[in-house]
N, C-alpha and C positions, 0 to 999 in steps of 0.2 A: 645590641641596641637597647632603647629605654625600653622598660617594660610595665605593664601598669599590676598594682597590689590590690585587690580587694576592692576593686569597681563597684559602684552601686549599680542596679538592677531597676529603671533598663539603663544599659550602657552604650553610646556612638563615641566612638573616637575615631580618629587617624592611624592612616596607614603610615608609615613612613614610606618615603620615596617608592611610593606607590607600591601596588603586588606583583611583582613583574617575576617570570619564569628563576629559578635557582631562590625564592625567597618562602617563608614556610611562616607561620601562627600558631604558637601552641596555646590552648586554653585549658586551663585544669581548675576543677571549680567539684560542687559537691549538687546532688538533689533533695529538696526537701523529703518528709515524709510522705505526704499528700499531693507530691508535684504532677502534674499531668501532662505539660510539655514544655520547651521551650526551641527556640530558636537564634541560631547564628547566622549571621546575613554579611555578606559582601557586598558594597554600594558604592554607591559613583557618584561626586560630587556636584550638586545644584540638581539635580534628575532624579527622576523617580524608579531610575534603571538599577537595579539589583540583576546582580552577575551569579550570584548562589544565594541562594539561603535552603537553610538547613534543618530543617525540622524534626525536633528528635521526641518524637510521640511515645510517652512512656506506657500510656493506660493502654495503647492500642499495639504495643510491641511494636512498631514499627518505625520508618525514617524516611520523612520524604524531600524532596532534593528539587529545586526549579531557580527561574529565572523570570524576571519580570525585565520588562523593555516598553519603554513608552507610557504604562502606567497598565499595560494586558502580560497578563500571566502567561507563560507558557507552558508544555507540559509536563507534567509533574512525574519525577522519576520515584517510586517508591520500593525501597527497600525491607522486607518482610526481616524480622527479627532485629531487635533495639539491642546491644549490648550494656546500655545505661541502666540498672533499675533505679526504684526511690531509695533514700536515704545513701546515696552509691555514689564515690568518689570516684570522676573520670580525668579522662586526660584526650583532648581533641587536638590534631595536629593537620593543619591545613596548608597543602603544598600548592604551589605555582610550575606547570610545565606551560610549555610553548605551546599545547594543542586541547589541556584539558587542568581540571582541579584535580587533587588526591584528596582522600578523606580517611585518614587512620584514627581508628580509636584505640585508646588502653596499648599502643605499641604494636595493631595489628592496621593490615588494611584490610578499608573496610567497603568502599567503595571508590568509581571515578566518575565524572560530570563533565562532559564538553565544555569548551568556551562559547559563549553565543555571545558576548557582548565582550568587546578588546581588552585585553587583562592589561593596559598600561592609561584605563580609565578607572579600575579600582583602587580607591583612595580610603574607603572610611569601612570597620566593621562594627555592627548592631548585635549588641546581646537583648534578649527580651524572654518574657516570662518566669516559671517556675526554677527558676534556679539561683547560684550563691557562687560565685567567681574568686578563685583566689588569685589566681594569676592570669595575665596576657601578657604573651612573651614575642615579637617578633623579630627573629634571625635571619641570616643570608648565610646560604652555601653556597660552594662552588659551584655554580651548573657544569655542568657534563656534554659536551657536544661531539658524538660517535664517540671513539676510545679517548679523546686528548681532552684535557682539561684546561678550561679556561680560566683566562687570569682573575683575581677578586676585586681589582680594581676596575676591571673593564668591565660597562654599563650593556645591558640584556639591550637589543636591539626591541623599537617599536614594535606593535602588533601589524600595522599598516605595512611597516618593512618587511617582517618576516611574512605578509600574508603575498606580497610582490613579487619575493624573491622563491619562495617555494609553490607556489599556487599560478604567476605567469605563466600565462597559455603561448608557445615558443619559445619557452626560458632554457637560454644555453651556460647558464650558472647552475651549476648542482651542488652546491657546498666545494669539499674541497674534490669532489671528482673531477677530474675531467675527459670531457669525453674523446674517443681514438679519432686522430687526424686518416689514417689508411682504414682500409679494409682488416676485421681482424682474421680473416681466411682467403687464403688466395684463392684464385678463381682457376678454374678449370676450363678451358676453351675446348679440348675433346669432349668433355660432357655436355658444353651448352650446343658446341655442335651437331652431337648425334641427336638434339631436339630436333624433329621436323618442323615445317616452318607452318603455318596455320593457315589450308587450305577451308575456303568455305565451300558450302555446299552448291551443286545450282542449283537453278530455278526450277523447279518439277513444271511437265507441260501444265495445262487445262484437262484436268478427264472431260468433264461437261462444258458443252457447248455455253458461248454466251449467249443471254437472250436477248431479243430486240426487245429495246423499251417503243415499237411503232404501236398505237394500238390495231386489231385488226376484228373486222365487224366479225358478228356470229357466223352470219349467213352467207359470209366470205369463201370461194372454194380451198381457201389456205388454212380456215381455220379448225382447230382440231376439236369445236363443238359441235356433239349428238345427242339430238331430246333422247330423253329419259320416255323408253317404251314399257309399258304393261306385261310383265312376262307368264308366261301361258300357266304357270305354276299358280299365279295368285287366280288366273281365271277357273283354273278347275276348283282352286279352295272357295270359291266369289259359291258356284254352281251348286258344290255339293252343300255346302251352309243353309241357301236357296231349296235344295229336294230335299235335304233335312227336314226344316220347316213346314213344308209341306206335309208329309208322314207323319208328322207329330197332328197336325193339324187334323188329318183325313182317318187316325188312330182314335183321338181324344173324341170326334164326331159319330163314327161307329157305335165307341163304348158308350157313350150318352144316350145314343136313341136304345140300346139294347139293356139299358139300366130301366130307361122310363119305360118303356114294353114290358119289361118282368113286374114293376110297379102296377101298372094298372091291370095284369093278370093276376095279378096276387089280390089287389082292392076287390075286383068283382068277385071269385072265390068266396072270398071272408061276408059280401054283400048275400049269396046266397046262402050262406051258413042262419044270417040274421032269420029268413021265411022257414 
């Protein structure tokens, strides 16, 4: 296919017949001295929907990888170690599968990025920032469907198709499987025989009686209420508390008159000492 030479910066062009699975983008371009980053971006025509863009952060070693939808960002995948430095001639090779992006640099891969926006609404890719482009080259390979190889003229099915035909909830299409009309293991009728058949349990009686919901007075000979009596236990602790008290009382009286008695034989003493 046509491929562009030495783009200016920033550069939007066209996809050709759009990015659909088996078709790939090589860019091979250079970094300045002083470059600090730049980015490749995968877009969707009239919308502000970006399907990848690619941020390859030199100052920061790293590469981070998202998707925008509707004009909100989503989240951002980042990849620790950049293999770009400055002044460094790369080569970026960005492939199309039916369920996700590739991202090889310099002939290795380097990472992958889910689809989140249908890969047969990308049409146009965005170069921007610190960098110098010599080439964009976009090719078609054979896609590859399990071991058989598909033909180069036959067109990659929609995203919409392929999201119906592999994702239908009941879907009795499974590519080219298909699935067993019989049973793949005969059955065994002594074995399902010697199952017992599934006896439930019975009902266990009542242990405890049910109770009448009637209500029935206190004072009723049927009912099973008896006041609360005084037991002879608290009465002896009531008593002894009570002659405690006392003793203390009849103790504390004693030693008072026998204190003030020594008192006033002691005064008069010391009163005839004075004559």
């Amino acid at each position: 296919m046509e491929s562009v030479i030495n783009p200016q910066i920033p550069y939007v062009g066209p996809i050709q017949q759009n990015f659909a699975p088996g078709r790939w983008i090589k860019i091979c371009g250079t970094t300045p001295a002083a470059a600090l980053r730049f980015t490749v971006s995968l877009r969707c025509t009239a919308e502000d929907d970006i399907a990848l863009q690619m941020s390859v952060n030199i100052i920061d070693n790293n590469i981070s990888i998202n998707s925008m939808r509707r004009g909100v960002w989503d989240e951002t995948q980042t990849i620790l170690g950049c293999p770009i430095k400055n002044q460094d001639r790369f080569e970026i090779i960005l492939t199309c599968d039916f369920t996700q992006y590739k991202i090889l640099i310099n002939g290795e891969a380097y990472s992958e990025f889910p689809q989140r926006i249908a890969y047969d609404r990308v049409n146009r890719i965005a170069i921007e920032d610190d960098v110098s482009i010599e080439l964009i080259a976009q090719e078609v390979e054979r896609p590859t469907i399990g071991f058989k190889q598909a033909e180069a003229e036959a067109p990659p099915p929609s995203y919409n198709e392929l999201q119906s035909k592999v994702y239908a909830p009941n879907a009795t299409n499974y590519g080219s499987c298909s699935l067993p009309t019989t049973a793949p293991y005969p059955t065994n009728p002594t074995f399902v025989a010697a199952i017992p058949a599934y006896q439930p349990y019975p009902i266990q009686p009542a242990i405890y009686p049910t109770q009448s919901s009637t209500m029935v007075p206190l004072n009723a000979a049927s009912s099973n209420f008896r006041p609360v009596t005084p037991s002879k236990r608290k009465k002896y602790v009531t008593c002894a508390c009570v002659l405690l008290v006392v003793m203390v009382i009849i103790v504390f009286g004693v030693f008072n008159k026998s204190t003030r008695r020594r008192h006033h034989h002691r005064h008069d003493h010391d009163h005839d000492w004075d004559y």
